[in-house]
C-alpha angles and dihedrals in degrees: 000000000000119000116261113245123246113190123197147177130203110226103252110128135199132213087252091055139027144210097270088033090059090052110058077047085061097045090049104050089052082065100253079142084071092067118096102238099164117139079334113143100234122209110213098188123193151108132303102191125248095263102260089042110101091179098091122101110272118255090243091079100059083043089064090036085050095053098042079056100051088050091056090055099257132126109232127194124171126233155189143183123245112249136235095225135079113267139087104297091053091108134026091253101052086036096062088038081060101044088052088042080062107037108270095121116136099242083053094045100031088228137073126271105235107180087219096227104043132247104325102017093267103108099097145160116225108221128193103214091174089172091066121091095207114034128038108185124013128219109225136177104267097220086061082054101041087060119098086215125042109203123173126208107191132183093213104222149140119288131199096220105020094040087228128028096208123139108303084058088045093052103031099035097032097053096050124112125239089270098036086056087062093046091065093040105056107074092102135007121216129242137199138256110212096190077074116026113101089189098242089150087222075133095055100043083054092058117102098186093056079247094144135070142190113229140150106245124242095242096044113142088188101035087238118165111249128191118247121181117215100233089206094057101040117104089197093241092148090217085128094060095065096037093066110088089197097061088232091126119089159171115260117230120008096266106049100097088043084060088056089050103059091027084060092049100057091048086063096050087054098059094053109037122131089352131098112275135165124168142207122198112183109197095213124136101003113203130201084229141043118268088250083099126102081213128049121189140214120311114268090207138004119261130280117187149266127307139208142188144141078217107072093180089053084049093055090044094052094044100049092047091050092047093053087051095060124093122253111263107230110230095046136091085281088085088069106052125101088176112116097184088131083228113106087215103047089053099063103029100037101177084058132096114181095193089073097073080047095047090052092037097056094039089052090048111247099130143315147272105214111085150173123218127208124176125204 
């Protein structure tokens, strides 16, 4: 079998062409000019930022996507899936007013902004996925399953429960539905840790299911507040894990964030399966978080480029094995870390492993992780 192609472009520019322009260069000389886009409704997934967050990728860049597609004969709209979590993309209303707050607004775009799974996160697309192990039918926005082209835009970053975010998370975890967030996330629920817990309730105020309380221990010798999650009432979203600036918040058992992970995969197999799909992943402003956050920090790396391939699960691949060969950017998060794992990831989320979403990817189909790149 021959090895899927993966192009790419670093993101030096000319007078004679700029960033955006380079781009639709990019996507055209990895062939997106061979799908059919005529009078087809086109989905352009990606990400519009938590307000607060800068780390998203800039408007500018699905407007360029918008109007190749419009060229082609399709009809884009961007979209998104609501969250689990508190914040201001947890409903259809607050989400647009996000996306606008950053930029996604349809003069800007030049297309219109669709939240994939409706007001509440309820407007969904069952979908029998009978290939994956361990799910058998995915809940996806309807609005993702209701579009003719499936086309992802991914900021390719680190991430505190996948290891990388890269385009299979894009794609599995942000088309689910509310419910179909919860499903991948389930697997396993976190705990706490009250050696290290101060008690700040940064965890509590995270939580968007009211799981998480603030009490003084039995066995307290100070009579200091600690967090306890209600195990009934936790979804599992991990949202809680990255909010604690102690690190006292945690996954139970060593495989729950593996479970995620190929959970993840196979949603995003799901989404894509037996339709047209092409993805482009950009490595810019690589943050130690996901862009969930109201708050990005300081690069871990500089940036790299823009990527492009008909094969999602080869793109993550490349991008993943690029970004482990940078070197750490001083100033940043990387300061802090005593991991050697020679993998960025694993180095600051320790309790990560990326290869786990491409393992599963790539047994349920969905791609490959052999590849051959080619720069332009």
């Amino acid at each position: 079998m021959e090895d899927s192609k993966v192009y790419w472009t670093d993101f030096r520019t000319t007078f004679n062409e700029n960033l955006t322009q380079k781009l639709v260069r990019l996507a055209r000389t990895a062939g997106i000019d061979n799908i059919d886009f005529d009078g087809k409704f086109t989905a352009i997934k990606l990400h519009f930022g938590e307000p607060g967050n800068l780390a998203y990728l800039r408007p500018n860049y699905a407007r360029a996507f918008a109007d190749l597609i419009k060229s082609l004969g399709g009809r884009p709209f961007l979209t998104d899936c609501n969250t689990l979590y508190p914040g201001l993309r947890k409903n259809a209303l607050d989400h647009l007013d996000a996306a606008f707050m950053d930029g996604f607004d349809p003069l800007v775009t030049g297309c219109h902004v669709i939240i994939g799974d409706g007001l509440k996160g309820t407007d969904e697309t069952l979908v029998d996925f009978p290939e994956g192990e361990y799910v058998k039918q995915a809940k996806i926005g309807h609005a993702v399953m209701d579009a003719d082209v499936f086309i992802s835009l991914t900021h390719f970053k680190l991430h505190e429960a996948t290891g990388y975010g890269g385009t299979i998370k894009n794609i599995g975890m942000g088309c689910g539905s509310r419910a179909g967030k919860m499903e991948q996330h389930n697997a396993g629920k976190p705990d706490i840790d009250r050696s290290k817990c101060i008690g700040c309730g940064a965890c509590a105020r995270a939580c968007g299911q009211n799981a998480i309380t603030l009490a003084v221990p039995e066995d307290s010798t100070d009579g200091r507040k600690k967090a306890f999650i209600d195990q009934k009432v936790c979804v599992g979203c991990g949202r809680c894990i990255g909010a604690c600036p102690k690190d006292a918040t945690h996954p139970c058992g060593s495989n729950t964030n593996e479970v995620l992970c190929r959970k993840m995969a196979e949603y995003a197999a799901a989404v894509v399966k037996g339709r047209p799909q092409f993805h482009i992943s950009l490595i810019a402003d690589v943050s130690p978080y996901c862009d969930c956050y109201a708050v990005n920090d300081t690069p871990v790396i500089q940036d790299v480029g823009m990527f492009a391939s008909f094969d999602a699960v080869a793109l993550d691949q490349v991008c993943a094995d690029i970004v482990n060969k940078q070197p750490r950017l001083h100033g940043s998060v990387m300061d802090e870390c005593t991991h050697t794992h020679n993998d960025l990831s694993m180095d600051v989320h320790p309790s990560t492993d990326w290869n786990a979403q491409l393992e599963q990817a790539e047994k349920v189909g969905m791609g490959s992780r052999k590849y051959n790149l080619i720069k332009i």
